[in-house]
N, C-alpha and C positions, 0 to 999 in steps of 0.2 A: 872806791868811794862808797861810804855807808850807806843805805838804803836809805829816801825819806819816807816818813809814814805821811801818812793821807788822812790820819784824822788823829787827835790825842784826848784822852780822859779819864772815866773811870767805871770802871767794870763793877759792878753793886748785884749783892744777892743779900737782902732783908737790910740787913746791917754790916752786913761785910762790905768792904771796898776794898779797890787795890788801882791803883793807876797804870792803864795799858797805853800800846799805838797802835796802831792797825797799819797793814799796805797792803797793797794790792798783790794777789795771789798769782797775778797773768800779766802779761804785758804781750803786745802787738807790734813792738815796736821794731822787729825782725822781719815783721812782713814782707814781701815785696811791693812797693805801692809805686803804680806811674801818674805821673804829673800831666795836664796838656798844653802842650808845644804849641807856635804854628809851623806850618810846615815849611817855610820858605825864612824866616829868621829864627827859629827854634828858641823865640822867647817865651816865659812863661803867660799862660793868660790869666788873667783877672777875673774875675764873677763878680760883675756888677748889678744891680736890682735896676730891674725895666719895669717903667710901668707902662703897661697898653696902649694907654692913652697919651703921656707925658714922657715915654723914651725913659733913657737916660735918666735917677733919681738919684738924692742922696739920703746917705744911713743914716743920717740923721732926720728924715723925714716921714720914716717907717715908725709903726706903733703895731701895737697887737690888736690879733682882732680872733673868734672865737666862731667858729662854721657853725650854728647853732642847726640850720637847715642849707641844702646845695645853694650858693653864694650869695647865704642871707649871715651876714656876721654882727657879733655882737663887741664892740673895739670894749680892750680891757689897758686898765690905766697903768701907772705905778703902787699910786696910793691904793688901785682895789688888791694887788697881789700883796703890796704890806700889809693888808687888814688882814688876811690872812696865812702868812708868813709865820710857819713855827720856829721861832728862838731856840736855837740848839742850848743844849745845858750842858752838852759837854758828857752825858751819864750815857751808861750801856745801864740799865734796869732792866732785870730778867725778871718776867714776868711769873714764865711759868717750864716747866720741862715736858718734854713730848718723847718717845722712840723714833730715833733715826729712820728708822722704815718707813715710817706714818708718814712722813714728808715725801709728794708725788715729788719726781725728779723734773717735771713742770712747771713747779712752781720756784726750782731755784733758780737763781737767775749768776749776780757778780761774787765771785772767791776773794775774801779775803783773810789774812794772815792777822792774826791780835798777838802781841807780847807784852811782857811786863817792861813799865817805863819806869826804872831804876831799881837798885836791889834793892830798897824797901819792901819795895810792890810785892815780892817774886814769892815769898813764903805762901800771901794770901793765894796768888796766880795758881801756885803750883796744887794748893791744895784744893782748890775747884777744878782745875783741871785732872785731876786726878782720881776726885767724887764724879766725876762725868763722864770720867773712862770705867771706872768700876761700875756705872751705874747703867751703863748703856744708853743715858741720856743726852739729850740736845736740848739746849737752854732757848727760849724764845724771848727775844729783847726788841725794843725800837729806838732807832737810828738814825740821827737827823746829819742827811748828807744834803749840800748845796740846796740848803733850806728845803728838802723835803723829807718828810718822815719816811722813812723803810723800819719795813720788819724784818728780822734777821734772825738767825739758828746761829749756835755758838754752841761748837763742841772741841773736843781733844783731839790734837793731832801732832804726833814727835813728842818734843818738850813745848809745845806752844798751843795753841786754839786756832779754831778755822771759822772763820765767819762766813755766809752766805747772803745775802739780801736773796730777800724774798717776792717775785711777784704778785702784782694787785690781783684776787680772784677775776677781777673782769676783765683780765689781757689773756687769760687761761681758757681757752674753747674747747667746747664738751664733745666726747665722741660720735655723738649720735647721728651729728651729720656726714661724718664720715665713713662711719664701721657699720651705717644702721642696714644698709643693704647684705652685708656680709653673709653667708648661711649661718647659723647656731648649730651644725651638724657636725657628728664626731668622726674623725676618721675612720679607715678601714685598720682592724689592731695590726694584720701584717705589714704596712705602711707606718702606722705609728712607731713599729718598731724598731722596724729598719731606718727611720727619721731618729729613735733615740741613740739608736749604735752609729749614725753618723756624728751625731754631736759631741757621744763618748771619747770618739775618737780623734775629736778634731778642740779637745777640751785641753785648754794649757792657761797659764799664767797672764793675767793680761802685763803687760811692756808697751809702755808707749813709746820708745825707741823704735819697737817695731815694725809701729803703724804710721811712719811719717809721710809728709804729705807730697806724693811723687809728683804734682803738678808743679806745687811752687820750688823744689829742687831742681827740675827740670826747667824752670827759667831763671833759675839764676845759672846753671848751664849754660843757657843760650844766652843770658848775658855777658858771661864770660868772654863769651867765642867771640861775640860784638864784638868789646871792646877789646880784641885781641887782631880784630879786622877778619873774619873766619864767617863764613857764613852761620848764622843761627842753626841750632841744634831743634829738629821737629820733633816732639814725643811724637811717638804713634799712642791711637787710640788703639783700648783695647779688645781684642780679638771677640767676637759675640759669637758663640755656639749658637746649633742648631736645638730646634725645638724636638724635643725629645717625651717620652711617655714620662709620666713622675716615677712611675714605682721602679721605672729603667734607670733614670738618674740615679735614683739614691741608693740602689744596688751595683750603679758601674763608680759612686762618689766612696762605699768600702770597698769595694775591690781594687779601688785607684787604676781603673779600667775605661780607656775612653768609651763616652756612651755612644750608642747607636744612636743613629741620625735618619732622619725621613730622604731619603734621596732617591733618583729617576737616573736608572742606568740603562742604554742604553745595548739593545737588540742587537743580534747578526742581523737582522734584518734594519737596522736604523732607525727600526721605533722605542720608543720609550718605554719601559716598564718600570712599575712603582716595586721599590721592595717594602716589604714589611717588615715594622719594626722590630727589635728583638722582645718588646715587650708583650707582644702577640704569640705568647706563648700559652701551651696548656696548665691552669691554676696548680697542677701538682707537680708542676717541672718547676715555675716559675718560686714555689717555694721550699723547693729544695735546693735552688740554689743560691738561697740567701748562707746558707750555712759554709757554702765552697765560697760567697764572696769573703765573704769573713773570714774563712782561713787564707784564702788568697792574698788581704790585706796583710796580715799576721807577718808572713813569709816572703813577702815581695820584701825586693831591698827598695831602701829610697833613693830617688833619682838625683843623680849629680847635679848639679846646678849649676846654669846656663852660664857658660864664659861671655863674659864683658869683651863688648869689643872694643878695641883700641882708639 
């Protein structure tokens, strides 16, 4: 069955038009999502509105109300959200064009898909889309979805456009209160370095095949097993390493060498002694053998991969 679009009109730059649809670029609808039960007749429950004072309410009783200060509200009507309600026109009017770059990755927000709605449209379609691929531009347009205005970017992607809706600046929170503690100091260059040749070498293609999401695979596993009468399938969590020196990790992470670990071994005499790390070594050892990790990585073969158990 065909896709339905989520919104229909017309795409406009000055005097150009051309009639598109838009759909939705994601869907969620693969999820796994649970319902709640009760326990003893396993029917679904209900969510009904309690009021405090009067129990039990009906939906038809509620109205909006507006936190102006801690549970001081201000009730808002029908007619006050019509007075202000924008009448979609049905237009994508592109304002103006920006480089894709310039757009912080914080401010995008929903993906969507635009195409041309019948071959009429497609000639104009194809050739903004086309000036937007050769130009390395993103079109900025606004978008009246479920009566409210969005801003959006519109650029080229395949034979079609990608639309994003864009966040309000004031859902977007500034760094300062987070990063402001940070030091501004520059690393040590043997450290940077050794931090660049890991990244060199751990640098590939992104795949998002790749990166699937092992929690939710792993319970529709264990659902399976359920409904198969099989006990549930436990992920294990996964395994945390020991706290180790930085400039040891990232010299035992190219050598594909497990790092040395802070550990307390044990005396002929039964007491405890601490070993020292391997990163406690002398500055002229410790960088010469950055040059043996990195041919160690070179020449090391890679390791087989772990058989699945049955």
């Amino acid at each position: 069955m065909a896709a339905r679009a989520s919104w229909k009109g017309h795409l406009r730059l000055s005097l150009v038009s051309c009639a598109v649809k838009m759909y939705p670029a994601t869907s969620s609808t693969d999820r796994i999502r649970f319902n709640q039960l009760h326990k003893d007749t396993h029917n679904r429950i209900n969510m009904k509105p309690v009021d405090p004072e009067l129990g039990l309410v009906e939906r038809s009783d509620l109205v909006k109300g507006y936190e102006y200060e801690p549970k001081q509200y201000v009730i808002i009507e029908e007619e006050d959200l019509e007075a202000v309600r924008i009448e979609s026109n049905h237009t994508l009017n592109i304002e103006a064009f920006v480089d894709g770059e310039e757009i912080d990755a914080l401010y995008q927000d929903a993906p969507y898909y635009l195409a041309p709605d019948g071959a009429m449209a497609e000639e104009t379609f194809i050739v903004l889309r086309e000036a937007m691929r050769q130009s390395g531009k993103v079109a900025i347009a606004r978008l009246v979805l479920s009566s409210r205005e969005r801003v959006v970017t519109i650029g080229a992607k395949d034979n079609g456009m990608f639309i994003t809706t864009l966040r309000n600046p004031s859902e977007v929170r500034g760094t300062a209160e987070y990063f402001g503690d940070i030091p501004d100091g520059k690393p040590e260059p043997e450290m940077l370095e050794l931090a660049e040749k890991l990244i060199e070498q751990k640098s590939t293609r992104f795949d998002p095949k790749a990166y699937e999401d092992r929690y939710e695979v792993a319970l529709m596993e264990m659902i399976k097993e359920k409904l198969k009468g099989h006990k549930p399938i436990v992920a294990a969590a996964p395994e945390r390493g020991n706290v180790v020196n930085l400039m040891d990790a990232l010299k035992a992470s190219l050598g594909d060498a497990k790092p040395a670990a802070r550990s307390k071994a044990k005396t002929a005499g039964g007491k405890s002694s601490t070993r020292k790390p391997a990163a406690e070594k002398p500055e002229s050892e410790a960088k010469t053998s950055l040059k043996a990790a990195l041919d160690a990585s070179k020449t090391k073969k890679p390791r087989a991969a772990p058989r699945k158990k049955a």
